[in-house]
C-alpha positions as CSV (number, residue, x, y, z in Angstrom):
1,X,-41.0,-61.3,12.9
2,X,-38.2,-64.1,14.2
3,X,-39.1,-66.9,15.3
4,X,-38.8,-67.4,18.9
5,X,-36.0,-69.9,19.2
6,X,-36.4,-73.0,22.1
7,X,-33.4,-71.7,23.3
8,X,-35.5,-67.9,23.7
9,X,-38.2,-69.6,24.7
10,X,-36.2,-72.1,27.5
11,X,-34.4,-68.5,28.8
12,X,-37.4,-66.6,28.8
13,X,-39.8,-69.6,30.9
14,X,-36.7,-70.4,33.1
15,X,-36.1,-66.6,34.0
16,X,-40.1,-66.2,35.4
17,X,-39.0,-69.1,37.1
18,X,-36.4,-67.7,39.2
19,X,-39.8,-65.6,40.2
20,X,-41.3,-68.1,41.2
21,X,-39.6,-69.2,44.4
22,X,-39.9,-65.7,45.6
23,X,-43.7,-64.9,44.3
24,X,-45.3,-65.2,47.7
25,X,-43.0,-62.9,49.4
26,X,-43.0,-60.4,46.0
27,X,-46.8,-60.8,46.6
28,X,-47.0,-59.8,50.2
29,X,-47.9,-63.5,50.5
30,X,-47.5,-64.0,54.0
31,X,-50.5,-61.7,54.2
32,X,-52.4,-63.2,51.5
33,X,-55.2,-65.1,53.2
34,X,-56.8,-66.2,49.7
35,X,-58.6,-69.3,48.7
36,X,-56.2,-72.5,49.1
37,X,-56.4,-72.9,45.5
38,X,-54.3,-69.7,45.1
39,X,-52.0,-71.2,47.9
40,X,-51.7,-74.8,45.9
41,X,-50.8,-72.7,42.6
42,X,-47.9,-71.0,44.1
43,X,-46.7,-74.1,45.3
44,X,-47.4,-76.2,42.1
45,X,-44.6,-73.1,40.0
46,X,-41.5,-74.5,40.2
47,X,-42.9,-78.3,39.3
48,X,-44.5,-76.4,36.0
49,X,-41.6,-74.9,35.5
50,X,-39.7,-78.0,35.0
51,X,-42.3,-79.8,33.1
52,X,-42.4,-76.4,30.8
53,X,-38.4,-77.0,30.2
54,X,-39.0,-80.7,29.6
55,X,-41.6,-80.1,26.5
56,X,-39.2,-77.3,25.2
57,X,-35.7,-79.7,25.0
58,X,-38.1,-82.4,23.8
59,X,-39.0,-80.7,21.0
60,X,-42.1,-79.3,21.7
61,X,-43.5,-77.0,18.6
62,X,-43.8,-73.5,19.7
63,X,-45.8,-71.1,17.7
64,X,-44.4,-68.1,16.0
65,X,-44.0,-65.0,18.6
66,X,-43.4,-61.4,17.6
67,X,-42.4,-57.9,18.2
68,X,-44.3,-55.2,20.1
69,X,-44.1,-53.1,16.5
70,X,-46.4,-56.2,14.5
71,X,-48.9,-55.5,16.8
72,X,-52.0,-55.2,14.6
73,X,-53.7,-51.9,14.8
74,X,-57.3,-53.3,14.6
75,X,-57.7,-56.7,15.6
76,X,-61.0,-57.8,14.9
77,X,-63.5,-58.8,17.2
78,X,-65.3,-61.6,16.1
79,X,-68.2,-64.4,16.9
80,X,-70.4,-62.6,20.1
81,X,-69.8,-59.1,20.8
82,X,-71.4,-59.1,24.5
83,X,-72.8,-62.4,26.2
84,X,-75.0,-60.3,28.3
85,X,-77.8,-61.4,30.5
86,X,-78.2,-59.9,33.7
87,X,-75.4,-62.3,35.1
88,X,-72.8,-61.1,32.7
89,X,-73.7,-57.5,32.8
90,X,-73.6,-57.6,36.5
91,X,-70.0,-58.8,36.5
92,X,-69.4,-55.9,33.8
93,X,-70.8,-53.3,36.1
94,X,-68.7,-54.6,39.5
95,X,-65.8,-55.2,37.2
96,X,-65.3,-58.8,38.0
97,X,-64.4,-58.2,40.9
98,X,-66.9,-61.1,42.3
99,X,-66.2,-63.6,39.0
100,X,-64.6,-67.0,39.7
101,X,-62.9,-69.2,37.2
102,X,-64.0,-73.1,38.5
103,X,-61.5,-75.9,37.9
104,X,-63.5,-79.4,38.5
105,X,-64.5,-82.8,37.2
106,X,-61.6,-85.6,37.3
107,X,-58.9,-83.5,39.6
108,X,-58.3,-84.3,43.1
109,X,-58.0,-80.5,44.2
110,X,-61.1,-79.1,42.8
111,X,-60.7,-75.0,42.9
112,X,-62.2,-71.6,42.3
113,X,-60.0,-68.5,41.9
114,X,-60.9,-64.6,41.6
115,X,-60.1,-62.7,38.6
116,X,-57.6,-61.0,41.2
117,X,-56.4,-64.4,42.6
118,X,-55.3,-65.3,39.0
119,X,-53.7,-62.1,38.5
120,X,-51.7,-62.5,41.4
121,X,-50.3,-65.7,40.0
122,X,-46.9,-66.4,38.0
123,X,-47.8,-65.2,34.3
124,X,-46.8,-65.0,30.4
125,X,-46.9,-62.7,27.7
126,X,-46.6,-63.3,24.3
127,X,-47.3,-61.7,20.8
128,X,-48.6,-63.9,18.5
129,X,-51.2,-63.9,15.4
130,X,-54.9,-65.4,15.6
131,X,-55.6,-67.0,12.2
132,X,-59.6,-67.2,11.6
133,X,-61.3,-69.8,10.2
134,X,-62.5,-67.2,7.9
135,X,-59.8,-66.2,6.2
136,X,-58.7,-63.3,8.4
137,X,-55.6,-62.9,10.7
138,X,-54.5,-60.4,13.4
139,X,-51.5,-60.2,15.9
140,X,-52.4,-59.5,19.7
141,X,-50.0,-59.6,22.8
142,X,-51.8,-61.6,25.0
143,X,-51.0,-62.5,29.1
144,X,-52.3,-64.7,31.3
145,X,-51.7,-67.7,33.6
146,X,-50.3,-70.7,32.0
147,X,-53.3,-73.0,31.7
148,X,-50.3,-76.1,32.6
149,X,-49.8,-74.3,35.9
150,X,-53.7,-74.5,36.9
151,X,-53.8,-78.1,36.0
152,X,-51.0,-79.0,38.1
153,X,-52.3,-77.4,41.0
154,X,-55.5,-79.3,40.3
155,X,-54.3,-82.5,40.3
156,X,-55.3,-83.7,37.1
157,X,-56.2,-87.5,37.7
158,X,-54.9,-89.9,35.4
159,X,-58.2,-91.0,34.1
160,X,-58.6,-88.0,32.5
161,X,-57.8,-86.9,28.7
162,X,-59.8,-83.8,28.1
163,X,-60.2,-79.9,29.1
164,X,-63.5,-78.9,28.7
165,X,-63.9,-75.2,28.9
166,X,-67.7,-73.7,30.0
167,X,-68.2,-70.0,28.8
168,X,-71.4,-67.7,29.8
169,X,-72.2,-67.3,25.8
170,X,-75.2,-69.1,25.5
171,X,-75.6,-67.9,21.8
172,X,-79.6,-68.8,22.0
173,X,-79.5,-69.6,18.0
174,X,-79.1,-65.6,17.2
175,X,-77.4,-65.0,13.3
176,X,-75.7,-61.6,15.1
177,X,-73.7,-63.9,17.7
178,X,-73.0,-66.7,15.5
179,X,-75.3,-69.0,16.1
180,X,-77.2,-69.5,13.1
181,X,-77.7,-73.1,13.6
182,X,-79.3,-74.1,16.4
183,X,-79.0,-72.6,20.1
184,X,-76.3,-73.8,23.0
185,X,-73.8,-72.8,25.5
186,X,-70.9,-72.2,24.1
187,X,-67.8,-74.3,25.0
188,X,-64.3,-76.0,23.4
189,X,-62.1,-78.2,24.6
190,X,-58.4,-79.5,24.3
191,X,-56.4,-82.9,24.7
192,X,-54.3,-82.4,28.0
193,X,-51.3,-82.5,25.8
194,X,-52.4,-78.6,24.2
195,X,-53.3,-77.6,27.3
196,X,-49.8,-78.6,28.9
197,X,-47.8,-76.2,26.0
198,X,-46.0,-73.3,27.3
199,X,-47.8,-71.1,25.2
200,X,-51.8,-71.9,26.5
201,X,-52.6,-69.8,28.6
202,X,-56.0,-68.4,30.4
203,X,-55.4,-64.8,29.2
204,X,-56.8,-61.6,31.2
205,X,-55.1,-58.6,29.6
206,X,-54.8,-58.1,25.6
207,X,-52.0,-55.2,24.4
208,X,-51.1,-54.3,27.8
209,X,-54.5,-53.5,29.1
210,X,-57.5,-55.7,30.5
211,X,-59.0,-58.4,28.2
212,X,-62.4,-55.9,26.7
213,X,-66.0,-57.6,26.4
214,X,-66.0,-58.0,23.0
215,X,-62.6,-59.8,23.3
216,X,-63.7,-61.9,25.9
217,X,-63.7,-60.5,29.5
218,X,-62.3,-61.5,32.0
219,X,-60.8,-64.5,30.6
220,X,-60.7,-66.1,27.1
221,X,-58.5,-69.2,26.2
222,X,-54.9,-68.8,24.2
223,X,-53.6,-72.2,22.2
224,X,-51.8,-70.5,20.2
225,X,-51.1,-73.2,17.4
226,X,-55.0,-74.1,17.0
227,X,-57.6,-71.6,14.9
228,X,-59.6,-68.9,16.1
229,X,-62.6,-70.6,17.4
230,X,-60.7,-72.9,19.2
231,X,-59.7,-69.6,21.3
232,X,-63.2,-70.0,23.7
233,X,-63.8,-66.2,25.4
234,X,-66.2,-65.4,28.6
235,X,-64.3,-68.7,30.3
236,X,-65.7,-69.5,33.8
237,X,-64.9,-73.2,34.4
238,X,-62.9,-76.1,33.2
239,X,-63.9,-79.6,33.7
240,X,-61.4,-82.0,33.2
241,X,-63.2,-84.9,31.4
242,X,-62.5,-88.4,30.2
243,X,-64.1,-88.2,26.9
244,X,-67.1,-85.1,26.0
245,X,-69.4,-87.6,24.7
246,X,-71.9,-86.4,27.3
247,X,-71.5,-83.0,26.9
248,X,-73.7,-81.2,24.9
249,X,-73.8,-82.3,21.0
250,X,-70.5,-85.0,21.9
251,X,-68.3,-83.5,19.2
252,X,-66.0,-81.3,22.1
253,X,-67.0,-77.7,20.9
254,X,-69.8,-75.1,19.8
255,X,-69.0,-75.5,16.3
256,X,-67.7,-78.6,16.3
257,X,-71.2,-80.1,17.0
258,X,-72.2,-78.0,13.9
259,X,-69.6,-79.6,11.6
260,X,-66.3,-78.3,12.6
261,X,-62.6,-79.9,12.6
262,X,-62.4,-81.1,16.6
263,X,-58.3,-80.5,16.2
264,X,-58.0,-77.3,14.6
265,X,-54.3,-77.0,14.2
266,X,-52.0,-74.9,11.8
């Protein structure tokens, strides 16, 4: 359970770099005729890339990684089980095939990408351990699209400070999905600077096979050095935001409108 060094961590971000020139042609890309958003992510790879080794030599905290063998047998699945509504359960029965992750608000490239579009894009894995609010903890391998990648691509503008991150739970105030205290679409958000680390990612597959419904299908959010409810599931948009006073309850989460810590780092 070592640590993974900034040195590891520098040699392991600059090697999926070297994939990044080539992705398009790896791809098939000069056949891909996919949304332009897919085309600006490709293009926005080796910019993150240099921005990831910037955080890394300046110092940038990583979260502890781990080996394939402290995977944890049974990691729980917690908060809702199953958003459902006839939405959701359609998705579940065409597989996603036709669900779009929406990146809006204060970006000057506004963009919608496939589950399939994402998939096709330059990724991460990493084992790391969820730590509950609860008292509980569990280590997943997780991999996804590097959340800073997306932004770039997006143009973030600089008025803006905040990600906010729109799920299809809309816990309707029911005790069995959490939502004991009053009724409300479930959402988080981060300061840009969290979702900028290396290791925040928009994950789609969990121990090597496709992220589960209970886990948070198709895509859930990874900020790795931030507690377990800060790790939104069912994410279908991101509004980037100059403050979430408007949003909901104002407080920047779910459970922070019902009391939580807004920064839940450990």
């Amino acid at each position: 359970m070592a640590l993974l060094t900034r040195r590891k961590a520098l040699l392991s971000l600059t090697g999926g770099g070297l994939l990044l020139a080539g992705c398009s042609k790896i791809t098939g890309g000069d056949q891909l005729n996919d949304s332009a958003g897919f085309q600006r992510v490709l293009a926005a790879a080796e910019g993150w890339t240099l921005s990831t080794q910037r955080f890394l030599l300046g110092g940038g905290a990583m979260a502890q990684e781990f080996k394939v063998s402290d995977i944890s047998k049974n990691f729980k699945a917690n908060g809702t089980l199953n958003p459902g509504g006839d939405e959701y359960d359609r998705h579940v029965d065409e597989g996603f095939v036709n669900w779009r992750l929406t990146i809006d608000g204060l970006v000057a490239k506004p963009m919608s990408l496939s589950v399939a579009e994402l998939r096709r894009l330059p990724s991460r894995t990493q084992i790391t351990r969820h730590d509950c609010v609860e008292g509980w903890s569990a280590i997943g391998q997780w991999t996804g699209v590097p959340l800073a990648l997306l932004l770039r691509a997006a143009a973030v503008l600089p008025q803006a400070r905040y990600a906010v991150f729109h799920c299809a739970d809309n816990l309707d105030g029911e005790p069995s999905k959490g939502g004991q205290q009053s009724p409300g679409q479930y959402y988080e958000s981060l300061a840009l600077v969290d979702c900028r680390h290396p290791q925040t990612m928009l994950a789609y597959d969990m121990n090597g096979k496709a992220l589960d419904v209970a886990h948070g299908a198709p895509l859930r959010l990874r900020v790795e050095r931030q507690l377990g409810y800060k790790q939104a599931k069912y994410v279908q948009r991101i509004e980037l935001v100059s403050d979430f006073h408007r949003i909901s309850g104002g407080k920047g989460g779910y459970w922070e409108d019902r009391g939580y810590e807004w920064y839940a780092g450990i």
